[in-house]
C-alpha positions in Angstrom: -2.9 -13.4 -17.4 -2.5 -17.1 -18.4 -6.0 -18.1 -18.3 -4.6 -21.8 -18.5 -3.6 -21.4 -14.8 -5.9 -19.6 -12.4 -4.2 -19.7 -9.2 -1.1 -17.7 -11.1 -4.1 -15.7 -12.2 -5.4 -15.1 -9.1 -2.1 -14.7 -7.6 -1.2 -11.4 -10.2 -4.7 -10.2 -9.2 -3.8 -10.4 -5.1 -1.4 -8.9 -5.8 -2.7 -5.8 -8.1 -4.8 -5.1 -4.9 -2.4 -6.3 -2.6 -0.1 -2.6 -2.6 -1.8 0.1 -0.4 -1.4 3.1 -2.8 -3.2 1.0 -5.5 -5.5 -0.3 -2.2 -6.4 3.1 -1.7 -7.0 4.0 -5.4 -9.7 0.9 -5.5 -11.1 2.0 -2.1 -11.3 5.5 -3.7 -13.1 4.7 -6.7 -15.9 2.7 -4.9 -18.2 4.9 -4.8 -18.3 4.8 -8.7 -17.0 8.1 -10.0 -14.3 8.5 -12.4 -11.3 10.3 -11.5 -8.0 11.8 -13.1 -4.5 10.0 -12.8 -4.0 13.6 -10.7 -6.5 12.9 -8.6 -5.6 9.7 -7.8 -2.4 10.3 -7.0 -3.2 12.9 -4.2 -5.5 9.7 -3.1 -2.9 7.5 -3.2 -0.6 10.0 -1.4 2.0 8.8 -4.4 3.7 11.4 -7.3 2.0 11.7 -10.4 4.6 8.9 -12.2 3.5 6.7 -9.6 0.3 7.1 -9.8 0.6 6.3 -13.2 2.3 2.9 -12.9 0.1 1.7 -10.3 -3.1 2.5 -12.4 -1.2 0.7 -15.3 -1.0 -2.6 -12.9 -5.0 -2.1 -12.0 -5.7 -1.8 -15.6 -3.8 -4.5 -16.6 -5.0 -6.6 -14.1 -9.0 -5.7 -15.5 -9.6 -4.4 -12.0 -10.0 -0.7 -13.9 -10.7 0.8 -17.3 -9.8 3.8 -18.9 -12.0 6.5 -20.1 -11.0 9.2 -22.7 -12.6 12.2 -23.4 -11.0 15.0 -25.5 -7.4 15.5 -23.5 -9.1 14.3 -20.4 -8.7 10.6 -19.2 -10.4 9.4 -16.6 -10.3 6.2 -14.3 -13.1 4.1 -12.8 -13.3 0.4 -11.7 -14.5 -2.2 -14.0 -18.0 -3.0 -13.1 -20.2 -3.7 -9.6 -18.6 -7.3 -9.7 -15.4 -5.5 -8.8 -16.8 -3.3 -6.0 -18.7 -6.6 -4.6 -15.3 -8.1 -4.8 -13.6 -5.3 -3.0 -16.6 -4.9 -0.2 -15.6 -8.9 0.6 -12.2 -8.7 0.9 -13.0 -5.4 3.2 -14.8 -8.0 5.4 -12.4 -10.6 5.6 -9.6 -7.6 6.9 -12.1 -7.0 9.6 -10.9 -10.3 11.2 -14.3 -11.4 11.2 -13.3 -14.7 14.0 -13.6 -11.6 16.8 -16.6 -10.2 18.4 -17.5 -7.5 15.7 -17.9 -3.9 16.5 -18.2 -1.8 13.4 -15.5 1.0 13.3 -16.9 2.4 10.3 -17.5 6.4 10.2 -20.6 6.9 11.2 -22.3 8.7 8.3 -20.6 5.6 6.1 -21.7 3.5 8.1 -25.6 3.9 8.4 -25.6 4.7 4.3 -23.2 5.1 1.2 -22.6 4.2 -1.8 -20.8 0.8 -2.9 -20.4 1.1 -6.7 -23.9 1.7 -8.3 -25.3 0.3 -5.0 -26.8 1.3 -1.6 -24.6 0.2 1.3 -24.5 -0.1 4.9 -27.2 0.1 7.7 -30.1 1.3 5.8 -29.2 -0.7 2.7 -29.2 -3.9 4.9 -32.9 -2.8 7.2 -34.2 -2.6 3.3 -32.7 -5.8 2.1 -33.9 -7.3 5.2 -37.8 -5.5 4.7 -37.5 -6.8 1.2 -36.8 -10.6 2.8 -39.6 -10.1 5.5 -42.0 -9.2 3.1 -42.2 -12.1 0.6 -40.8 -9.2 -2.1 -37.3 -11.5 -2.5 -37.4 -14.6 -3.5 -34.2 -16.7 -3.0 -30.8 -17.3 -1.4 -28.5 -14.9 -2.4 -29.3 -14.7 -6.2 -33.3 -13.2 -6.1 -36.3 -12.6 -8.2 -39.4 -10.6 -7.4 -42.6 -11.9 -6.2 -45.8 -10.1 -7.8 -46.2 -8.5 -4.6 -42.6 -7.8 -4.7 -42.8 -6.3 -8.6 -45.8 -4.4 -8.0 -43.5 -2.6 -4.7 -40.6 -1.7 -7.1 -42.7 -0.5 -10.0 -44.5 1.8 -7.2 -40.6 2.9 -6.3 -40.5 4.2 -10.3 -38.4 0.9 -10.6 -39.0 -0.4 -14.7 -38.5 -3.9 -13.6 -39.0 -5.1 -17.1 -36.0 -2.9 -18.2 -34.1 -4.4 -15.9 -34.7 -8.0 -16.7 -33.2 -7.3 -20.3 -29.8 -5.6 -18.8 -27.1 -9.1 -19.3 -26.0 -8.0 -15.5 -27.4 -10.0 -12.4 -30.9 -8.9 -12.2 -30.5 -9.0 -7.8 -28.1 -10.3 -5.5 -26.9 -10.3 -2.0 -23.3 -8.0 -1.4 -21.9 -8.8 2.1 -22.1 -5.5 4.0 -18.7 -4.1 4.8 -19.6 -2.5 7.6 -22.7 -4.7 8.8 -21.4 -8.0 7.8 -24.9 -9.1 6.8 -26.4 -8.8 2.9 -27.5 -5.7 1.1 -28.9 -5.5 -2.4 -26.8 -5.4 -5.2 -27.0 -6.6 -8.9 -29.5 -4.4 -11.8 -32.7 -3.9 -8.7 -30.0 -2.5 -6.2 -28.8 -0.2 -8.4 -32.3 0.9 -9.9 -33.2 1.2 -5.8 -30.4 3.5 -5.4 -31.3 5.8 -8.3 -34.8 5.9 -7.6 -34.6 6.8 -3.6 -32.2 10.0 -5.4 -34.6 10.7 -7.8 -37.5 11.3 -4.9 -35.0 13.1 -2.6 -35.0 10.6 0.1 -31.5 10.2 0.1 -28.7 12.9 -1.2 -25.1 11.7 -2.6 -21.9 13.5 -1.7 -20.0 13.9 -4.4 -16.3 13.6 -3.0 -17.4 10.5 -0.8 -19.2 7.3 -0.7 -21.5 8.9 2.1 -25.5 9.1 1.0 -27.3 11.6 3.5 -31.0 10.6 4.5 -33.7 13.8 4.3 -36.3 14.5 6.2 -38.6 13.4 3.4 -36.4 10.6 2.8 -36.8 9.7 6.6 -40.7 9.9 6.6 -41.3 7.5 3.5 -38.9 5.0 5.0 -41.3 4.7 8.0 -44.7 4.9 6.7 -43.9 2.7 3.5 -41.2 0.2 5.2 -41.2 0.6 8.6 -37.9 1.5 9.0 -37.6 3.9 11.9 -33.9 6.0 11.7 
């Protein structure tokens, strides 16, 4: 890309995302596995050749990278700034100007994955817990409050680790299917990992959907409230 002229930049990058198999390959990889040129072919409902070409564009275009292990090569997007990117766009194509209805699948829709991240209706009640509470403070970009840091290092959350990562330590990711902000950035992702690590949630591992346990569904009402 000419990084003298960033509308033609922007333009190649439209249009990288623009073509529905390499739509669906993006879609695909939200929930932040890699995957196999094979596999994303079958995804993409394209020949193996295809495939191939179209993850050469996505590469090209940054929007991917490349893994290599052994014989095997793998695929996964960039970083979270791409799957936040993605998620937007995914709101925007909802025609957001008419009454919104959510047409989402319901198990995607109440929770799943975007990226490293916790989506949907339970990612937004927590975001929105986290607001209520004093525990984020900000618009959009957040830090913790003490009350707020003592929470997440109760949640196994090593805030202090996170503060060194060079990623965005927490930020608001419009909700694809909500329309309204969930947590993303270093916290979100620590969030997600540590509601796996106590078995309050469980991740499939051929979709984005996260499944809420009973244990999972007792902690988020005596600790946040949050009645499911």
């Amino acid at each position: 890309m000419n990084g003298h002229d960033p509308d033609a930049a922007l333009s190649q990058i439209a249009g990288a995302i623009a073509e529905p198999a390499r739509t669906k390959m993006l879609c695909a990889l939200m929930d932040g596995h890699a995957r196999t040129s094979t596999e994303m072919a079958v995804i993409a409902e394209v020949s193996t050749s295809t495939a191939s070409a179209h993850l050469a564009r996505l590469k090209d275009q940054g929007l991917i990278i490349l893994h290599t292990q052994g014989r095997h090569r793998y695929y996964s997007l960039t970083g979270p700034h791409i799957a936040q990117a993605i998620e937007g766009l995914m709101v925007i194509s909802r025609h957001s100007a008419n009454a919104f209805v959510p047409n989402t699948p319901t198990r995607l829709q109440f929770a799943r994955t975007c990226y490293d991240h916790m989506a949907g209706t339970l990612a937004v009640q927590l975001h929105d817990h986290f607001i209520a509470a004093g525990w984020l403070i900000g618009e959009g970009t957040y830090q913790l409050s003490l009350t707020g840091e003592k929470a997440m290092i109760d949640l196994g959350v090593d805030v202090a680790a996170l503060r060194s990562q060079r990623r965005r330590f927490a930020c608001a990711c419009l909700d694809w299917s909500m329309r309204r902000p969930h947590l993303a950035g270093a916290l979100g992702a620590a969030l997600l990992q540590s509601v796996i690590r106590r078995e309050w949630v469980t991740q499939d591992l051929d979709t984005r959907a996260l499944g809420l346990t009973p244990k999972g569904r007792k902690a988020l009402a005596s600790r946040f409230g949050i009645e499911t």
